[in-house]
C-alpha positions in Angstrom: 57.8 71.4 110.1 61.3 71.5 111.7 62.5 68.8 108.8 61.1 71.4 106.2 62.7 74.4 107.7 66.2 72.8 107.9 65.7 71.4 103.8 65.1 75.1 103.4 67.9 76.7 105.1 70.5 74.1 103.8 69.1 74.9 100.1 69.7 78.4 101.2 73.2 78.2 102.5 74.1 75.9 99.8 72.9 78.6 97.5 74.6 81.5 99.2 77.9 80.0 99.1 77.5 78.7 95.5 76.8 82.6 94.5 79.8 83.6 97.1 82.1 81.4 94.7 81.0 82.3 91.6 81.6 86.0 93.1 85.0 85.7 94.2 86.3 83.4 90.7 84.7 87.1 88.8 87.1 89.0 91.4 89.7 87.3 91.0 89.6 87.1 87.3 88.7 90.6 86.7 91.9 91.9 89.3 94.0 90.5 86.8 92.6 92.1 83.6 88.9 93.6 82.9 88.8 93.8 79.5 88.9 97.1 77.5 89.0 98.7 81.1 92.7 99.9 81.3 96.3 98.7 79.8 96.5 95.5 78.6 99.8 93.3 78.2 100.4 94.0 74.4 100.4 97.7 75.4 102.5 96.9 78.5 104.7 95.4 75.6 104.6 98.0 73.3 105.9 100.2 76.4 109.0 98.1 76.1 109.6 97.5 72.5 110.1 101.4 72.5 112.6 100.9 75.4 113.7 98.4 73.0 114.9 100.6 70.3 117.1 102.7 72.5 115.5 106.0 71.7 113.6 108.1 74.7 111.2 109.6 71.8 109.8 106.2 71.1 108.4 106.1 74.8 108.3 109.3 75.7 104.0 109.4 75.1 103.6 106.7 77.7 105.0 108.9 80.6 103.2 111.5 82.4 106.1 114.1 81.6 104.1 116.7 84.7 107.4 117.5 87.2 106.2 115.5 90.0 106.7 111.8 89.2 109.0 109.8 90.4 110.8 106.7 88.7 113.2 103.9 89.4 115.0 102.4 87.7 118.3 99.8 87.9 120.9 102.8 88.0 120.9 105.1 89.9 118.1 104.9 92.0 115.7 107.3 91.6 114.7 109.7 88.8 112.7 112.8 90.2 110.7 113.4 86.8 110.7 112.3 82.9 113.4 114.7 82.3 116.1 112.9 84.5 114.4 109.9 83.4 114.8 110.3 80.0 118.6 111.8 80.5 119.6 109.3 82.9 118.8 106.4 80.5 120.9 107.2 77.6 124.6 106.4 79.5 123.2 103.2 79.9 122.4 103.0 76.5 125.5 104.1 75.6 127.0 100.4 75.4 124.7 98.9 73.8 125.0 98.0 69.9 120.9 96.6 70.6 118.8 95.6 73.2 115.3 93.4 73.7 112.7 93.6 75.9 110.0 91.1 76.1 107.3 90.9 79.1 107.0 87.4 80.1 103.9 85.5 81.0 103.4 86.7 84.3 102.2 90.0 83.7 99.1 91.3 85.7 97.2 94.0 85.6 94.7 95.7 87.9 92.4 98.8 87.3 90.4 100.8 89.3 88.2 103.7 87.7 91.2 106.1 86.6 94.1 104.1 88.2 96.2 101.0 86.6 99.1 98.7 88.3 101.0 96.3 86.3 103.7 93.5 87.8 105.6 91.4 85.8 109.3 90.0 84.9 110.9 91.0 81.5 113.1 89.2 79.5 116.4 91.3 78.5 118.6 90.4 75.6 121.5 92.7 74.7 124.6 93.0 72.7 127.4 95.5 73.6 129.8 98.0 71.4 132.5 95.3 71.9 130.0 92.4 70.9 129.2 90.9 74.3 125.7 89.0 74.5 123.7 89.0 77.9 120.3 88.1 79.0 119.2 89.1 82.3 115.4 89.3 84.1 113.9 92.4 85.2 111.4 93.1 88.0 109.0 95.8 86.6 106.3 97.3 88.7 104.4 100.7 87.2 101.1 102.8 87.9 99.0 104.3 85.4 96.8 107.2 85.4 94.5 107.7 82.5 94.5 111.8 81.0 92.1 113.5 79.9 92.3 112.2 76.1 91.9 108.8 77.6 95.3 107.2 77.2 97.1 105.4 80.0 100.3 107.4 80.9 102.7 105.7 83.7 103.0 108.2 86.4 105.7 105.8 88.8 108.0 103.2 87.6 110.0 100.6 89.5 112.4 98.6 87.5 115.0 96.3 89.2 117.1 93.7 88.6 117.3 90.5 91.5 120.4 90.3 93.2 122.7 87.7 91.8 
């Protein structure tokens, strides 16, 4: 009897942690992207190819424009709302003759009912007025909220570049 109940409860335990795995590999998989459930990375990149044409219209729709959002970006440090966002981005684009922004490969994405979180690096490619060609990486953290018409608006940004 004591043989059979110890087959049992090793089956059993064997079992639980087999379901336990298979649990925490769906967790993990589904913390980086649920499909259909929030932002994915092509419209993380679209996001940036709008950035990428220099023009505030082209990215305005993906901002909650609502007063009481806050972004950062490289320069200066914060913006208090999409206004001083959108205003405080144009000296910078001031130099530029063209500019490209890619998101690279490590993207993730996270989504909770309402609520999105994207990380990731992006790639920067830029020419100046006078010519000059630079590539840099970006840090790029942003949350999402999703309105009423169901579209993903970002609602806090953090872009930064690493010290060099």
């Amino acid at each position: 009897m004591n043989r059979l109940s110890l087959a049992l409860f090793a089956v059993f335990a064997l079992s639980l942690s087999v379901f336990a795995a298979d649990q925490a590999k769906a967790h993990k998989m589904a913390a980086h992207k649920s499909p259909g459930s929030g932002p994915d990375v092509a419209y993380l990149q679209k996001i940036w190819d709008g950035w990428s044409t220099m023009k505030t219209a082209n990215v305005a729709g993906f901002y909650n424009q609502t007063p009481d959002h806050t972004f950062f970006d490289v320069a200066p440090v914060k913006y208090n709302n999409w206004q001083e966002y959108e205003a405080g981005v144009q000296s910078y684009f001031k130099d530029l003759k063209s500019l490209k922004l890619t998101v690279n490969d490590d993207a993730k994405i996270h989504t909770v009912d309402n609520t999105a979180w994207c990380s990731a690096t992006l790639k920067e490619e830029s020419t100046t007025n006078a010519g000059k060609y630079a590539m840099a990486t970006f840090r790029w953290t942003a949350i999402f909220e999703k309105d009423a018409a169901g579209k993903w608006l970002i609602v806090h940004e953090h872009v930064s570049a690493p010290e060099q």
